[in-house]
C-alpha positions in Angstrom: -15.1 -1.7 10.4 -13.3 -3.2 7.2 -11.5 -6.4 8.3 -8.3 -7.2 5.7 -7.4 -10.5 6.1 -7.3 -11.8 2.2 -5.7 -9.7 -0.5 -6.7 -11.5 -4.4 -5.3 -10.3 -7.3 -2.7 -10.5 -10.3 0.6 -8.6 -9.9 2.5 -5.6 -11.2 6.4 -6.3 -10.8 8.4 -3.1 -10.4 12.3 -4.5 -9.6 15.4 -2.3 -8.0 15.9 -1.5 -4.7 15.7 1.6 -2.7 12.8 2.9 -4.6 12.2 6.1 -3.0 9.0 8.0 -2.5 10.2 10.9 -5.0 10.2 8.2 -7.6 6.7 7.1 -6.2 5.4 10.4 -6.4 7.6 13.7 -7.6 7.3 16.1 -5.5 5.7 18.5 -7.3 2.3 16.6 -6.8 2.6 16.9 -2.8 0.6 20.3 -3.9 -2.5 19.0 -4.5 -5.1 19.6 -1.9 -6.6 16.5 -2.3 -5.5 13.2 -2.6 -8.1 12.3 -5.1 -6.0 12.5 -8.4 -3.0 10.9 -7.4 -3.8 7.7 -8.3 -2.5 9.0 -12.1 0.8 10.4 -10.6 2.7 7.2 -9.6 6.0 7.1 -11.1 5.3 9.6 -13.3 8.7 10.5 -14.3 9.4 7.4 -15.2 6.5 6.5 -16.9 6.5 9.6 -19.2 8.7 12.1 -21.4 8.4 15.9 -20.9 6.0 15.7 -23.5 3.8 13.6 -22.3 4.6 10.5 -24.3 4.5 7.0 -22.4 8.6 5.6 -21.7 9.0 2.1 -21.0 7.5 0.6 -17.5 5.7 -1.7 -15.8 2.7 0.4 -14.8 2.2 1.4 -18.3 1.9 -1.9 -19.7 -1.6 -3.5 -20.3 -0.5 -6.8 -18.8 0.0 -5.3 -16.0 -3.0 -3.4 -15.6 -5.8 -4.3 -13.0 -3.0 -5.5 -11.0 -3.8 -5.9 -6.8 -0.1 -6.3 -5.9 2.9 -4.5 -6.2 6.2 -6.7 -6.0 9.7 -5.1 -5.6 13.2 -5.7 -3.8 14.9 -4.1 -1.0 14.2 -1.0 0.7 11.3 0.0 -1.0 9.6 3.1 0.1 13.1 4.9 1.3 13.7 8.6 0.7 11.2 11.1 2.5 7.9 10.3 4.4 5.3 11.6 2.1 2.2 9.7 2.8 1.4 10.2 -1.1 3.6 7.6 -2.1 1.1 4.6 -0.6 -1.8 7.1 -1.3 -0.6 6.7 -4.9 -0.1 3.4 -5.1 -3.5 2.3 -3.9 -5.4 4.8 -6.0 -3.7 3.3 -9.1 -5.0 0.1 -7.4 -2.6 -1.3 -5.2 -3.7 -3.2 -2.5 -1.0 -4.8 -1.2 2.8 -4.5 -1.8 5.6 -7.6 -1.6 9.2 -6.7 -1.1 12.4 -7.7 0.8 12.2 -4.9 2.8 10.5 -1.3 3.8 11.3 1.7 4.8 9.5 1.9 8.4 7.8 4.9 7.6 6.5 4.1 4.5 5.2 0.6 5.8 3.7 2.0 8.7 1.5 4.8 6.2 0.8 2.1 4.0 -1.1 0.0 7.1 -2.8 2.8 8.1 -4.2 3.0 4.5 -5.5 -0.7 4.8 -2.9 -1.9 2.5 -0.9 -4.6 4.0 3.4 -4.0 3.0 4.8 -7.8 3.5 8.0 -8.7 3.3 9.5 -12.2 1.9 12.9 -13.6 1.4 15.0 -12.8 -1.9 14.5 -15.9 -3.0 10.7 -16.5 -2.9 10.3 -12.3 -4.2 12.3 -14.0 -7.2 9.7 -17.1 -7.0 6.8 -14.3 -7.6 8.3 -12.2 -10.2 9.2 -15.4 -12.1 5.5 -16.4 -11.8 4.4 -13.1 -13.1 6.4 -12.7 -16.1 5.6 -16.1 -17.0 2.2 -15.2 -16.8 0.7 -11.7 -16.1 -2.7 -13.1 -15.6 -1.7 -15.1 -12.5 -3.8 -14.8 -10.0 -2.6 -14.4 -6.5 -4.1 -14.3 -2.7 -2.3 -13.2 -0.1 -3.6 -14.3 3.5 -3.1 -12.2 6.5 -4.4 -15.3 8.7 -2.1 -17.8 7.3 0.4 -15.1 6.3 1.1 -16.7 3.2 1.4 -15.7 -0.4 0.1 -18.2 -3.0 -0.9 -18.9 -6.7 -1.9 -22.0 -8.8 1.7 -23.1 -8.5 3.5 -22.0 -5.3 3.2 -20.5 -2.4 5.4 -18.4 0.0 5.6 -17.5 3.0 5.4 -13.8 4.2 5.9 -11.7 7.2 4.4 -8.5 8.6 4.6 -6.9 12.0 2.1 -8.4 14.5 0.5 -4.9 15.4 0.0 -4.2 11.8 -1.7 -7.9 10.8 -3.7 -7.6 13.8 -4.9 -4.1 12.9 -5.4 -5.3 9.4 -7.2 -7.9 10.2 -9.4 -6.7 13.2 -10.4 -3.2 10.9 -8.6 -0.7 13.5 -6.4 0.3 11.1 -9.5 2.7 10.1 -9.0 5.5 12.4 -11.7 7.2 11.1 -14.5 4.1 10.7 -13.2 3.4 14.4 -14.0 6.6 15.9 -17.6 6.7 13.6 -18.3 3.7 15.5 -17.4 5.3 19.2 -19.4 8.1 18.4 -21.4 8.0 21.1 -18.5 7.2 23.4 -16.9 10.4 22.0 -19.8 12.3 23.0 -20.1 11.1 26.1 -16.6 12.1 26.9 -16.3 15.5 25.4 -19.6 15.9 27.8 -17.1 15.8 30.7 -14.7 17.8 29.7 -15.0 21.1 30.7 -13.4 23.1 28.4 -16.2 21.8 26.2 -18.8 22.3 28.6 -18.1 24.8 31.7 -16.0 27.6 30.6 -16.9 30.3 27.7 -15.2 32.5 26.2 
């Protein structure tokens, strides 16, 4: 099972809050049968005109590309529950996000996508972004164990729900690696069941 317990990386700042998931991913996306391509959808609207030209943004900005995590303000994640939104996000290679505060529902898809939604004071968010803009190729590591955010020159606290750091960090977060490795125990079980085993149809 994959154990999360250090996140390194530079960052990508995207500022406001109440970011919602349609401006993570517009809804006409959610069609896609797959979630394969959606790493190129993420804040598509506003990263492009009608016509396909590039408008002004963080995510479009080569300093900014190759970046781990994903800093914002309050409330990020708000509007409906699309599990595309973190989907995304990490396919554009988000692998952690920093903000003030989540939506719950939002937070709670991102864990269960392995990427760990931590909040911080405004304050030390403001410490981070500063750091960023100062230099885009800061490096940053963010520590499930220690819960702490830090860089050559600072270093934060952070917080995130025990369940989640503990699922994080012990690999159950994987639903699916999790039942692969009770497979046997699976089978075992469905073997006494007896809708599986007794009646036909």
């Amino acid at each position: 099972m994959n154990r999360i317990e250090r996140i390194e990386g530079t960052a990508v700042p995207v500022e406001g809050n109440d970011i919602d998931t349609d401006r993570i991913i517009p809804a006409r996306f959610l069609k896609e049968i797959t979630f394969s391509n959606m790493g190129k959808y993420p804040f598509y609207d506003e990263r492009f005109e009608a016509d396909g030209s590039r408008k002004t943004h963080p995510f479009n900005e080569d300093r900014f590309q190759g970046a781990s995590l994903l800093v914002s303000n309050q409330n990020f994640g708000c509007g409906s529950s699309r599990e595309h939104a973190p989907q995304a996000l990490m396919r554009w290679g988000v692998k952690a996000i920093l903000a003030e505060s989540f939506a719950e529902i939002f937070a709670g898809n991102c864990a269960m996508l392995g990427v760990p939604a931590v909040t911080a004071s405004a304050k030390d968010i403001r410490k981070v972004v500063d750091a960023v803009k100062k230099d885009p190729k800061t490096r940053f590591t963010l520590d499930l164990c220690a819960m702490t955010l830090a860089w050559p020159a600072g270093i934060v606290k952070v917080i995130l729900p025990e369940g989640r750091r503990k699922a994080l960090t012990e690999g159950t977060w994987d639903s699916t690696s999790l039942l692969m490795a009770n497979a046997d125990k699976a089978r075992a079980v469905a073997r006494r069941l007896p809708y599986l085993t007794v009646f036909k149809a």
